[in-house]
C-alpha positions in Angstrom: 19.0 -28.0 -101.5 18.1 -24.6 -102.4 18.4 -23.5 -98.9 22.3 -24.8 -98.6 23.4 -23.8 -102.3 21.7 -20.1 -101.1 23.8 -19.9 -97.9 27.1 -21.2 -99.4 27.3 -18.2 -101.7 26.2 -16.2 -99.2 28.6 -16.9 -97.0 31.2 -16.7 -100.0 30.1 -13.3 -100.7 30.7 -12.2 -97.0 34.2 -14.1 -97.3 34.9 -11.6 -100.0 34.2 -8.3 -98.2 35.1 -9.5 -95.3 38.1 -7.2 -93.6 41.5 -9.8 -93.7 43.6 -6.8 -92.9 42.4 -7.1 -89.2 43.7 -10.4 -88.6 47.7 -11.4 -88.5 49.7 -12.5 -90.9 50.0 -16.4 -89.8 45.9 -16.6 -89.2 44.6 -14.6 -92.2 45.3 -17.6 -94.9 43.7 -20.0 -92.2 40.5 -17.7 -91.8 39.9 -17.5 -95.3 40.8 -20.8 -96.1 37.8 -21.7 -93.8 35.8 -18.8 -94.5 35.8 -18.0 -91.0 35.2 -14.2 -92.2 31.9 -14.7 -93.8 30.6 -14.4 -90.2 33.3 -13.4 -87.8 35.4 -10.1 -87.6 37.8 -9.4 -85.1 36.2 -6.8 -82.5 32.7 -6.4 -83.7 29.7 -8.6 -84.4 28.8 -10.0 -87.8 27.2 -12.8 -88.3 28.7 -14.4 -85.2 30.2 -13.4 -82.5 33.3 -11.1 -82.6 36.8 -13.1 -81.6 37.1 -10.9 -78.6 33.8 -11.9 -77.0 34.6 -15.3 -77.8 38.0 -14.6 -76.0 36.1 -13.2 -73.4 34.4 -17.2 -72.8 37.6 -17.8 -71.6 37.5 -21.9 -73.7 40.7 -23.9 -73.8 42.0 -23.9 -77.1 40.9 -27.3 -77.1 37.2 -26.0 -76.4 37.5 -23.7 -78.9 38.7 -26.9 -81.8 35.7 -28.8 -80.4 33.4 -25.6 -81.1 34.5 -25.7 -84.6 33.6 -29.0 -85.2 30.4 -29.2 -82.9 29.0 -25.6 -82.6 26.4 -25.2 -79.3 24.2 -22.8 -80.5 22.9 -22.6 -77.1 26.3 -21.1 -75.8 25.7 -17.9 -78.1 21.6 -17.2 -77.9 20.7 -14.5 -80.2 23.2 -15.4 -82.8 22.3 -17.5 -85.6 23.7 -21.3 -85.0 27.0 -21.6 -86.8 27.8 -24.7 -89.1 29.9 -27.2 -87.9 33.2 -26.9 -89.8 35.6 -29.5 -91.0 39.2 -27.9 -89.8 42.1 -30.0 -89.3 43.8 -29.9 -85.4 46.7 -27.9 -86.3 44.9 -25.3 -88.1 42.2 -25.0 -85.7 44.8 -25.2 -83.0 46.3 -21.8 -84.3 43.2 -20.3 -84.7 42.1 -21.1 -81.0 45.4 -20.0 -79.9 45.1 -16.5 -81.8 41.4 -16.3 -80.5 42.2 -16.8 -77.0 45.4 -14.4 -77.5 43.1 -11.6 -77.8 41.2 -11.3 -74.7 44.6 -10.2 -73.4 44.6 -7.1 -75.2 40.9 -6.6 -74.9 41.6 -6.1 -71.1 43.7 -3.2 -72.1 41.1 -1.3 -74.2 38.9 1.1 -72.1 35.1 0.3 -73.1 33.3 2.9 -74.5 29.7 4.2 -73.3 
């Protein structure tokens, strides 16, 4: 009990400082809503992975709604296993869609050494 009350304000907290400004307009309320941001950012890693590397998996957006609701920890070893999360279709639907938007314009970015 003390375990879960401990990570929900944790995870609040990183909700709070988390950087909304980095994600659109349309996916920001839905991203906060879920608290995504406690453990994602947008191009670098937080908790989780960043959404470009998990743009980079190349998952359906229908993966990606399954993933939210059924997290394989074993698809993302070294990362701490994410929590399954109760999203409804349509907002997971937009979020997969945005996620897998970006590995588009990560082709375009030169990587740095």
């Amino acid at each position: 009990m003390k375990k879960t009350i401990f990570s929900a304000l944790l995870l609040a907290g990183l909700a709070i400082n988390a950087k909304a400004q980095d994600f659109p307009e349309d996916i920001k309320p839905l991203v906060t809503k879920y608290a995504c941001t406690a453990c994602h950012k947008v191009d670098a890693r937080l908790v989780g992975p960043a959404y470009t590397d998990v743009a980079k998996k190349k998952y359906t957006n229908e993966k990606i709604v399954e993933l939210i609701g059924a997290p394989k920890p074993s698809n993302w070893p070294g990362y701490p296993p994410m929590a399954a999360l109760k999203v409804p279709k349509e907002d997971a639907m937009k979020i997969a869609g945005w996620i897998n938007s970006l590995a588009a314009k990560s082709k375009g970015k030169a990587k740095k050494s």
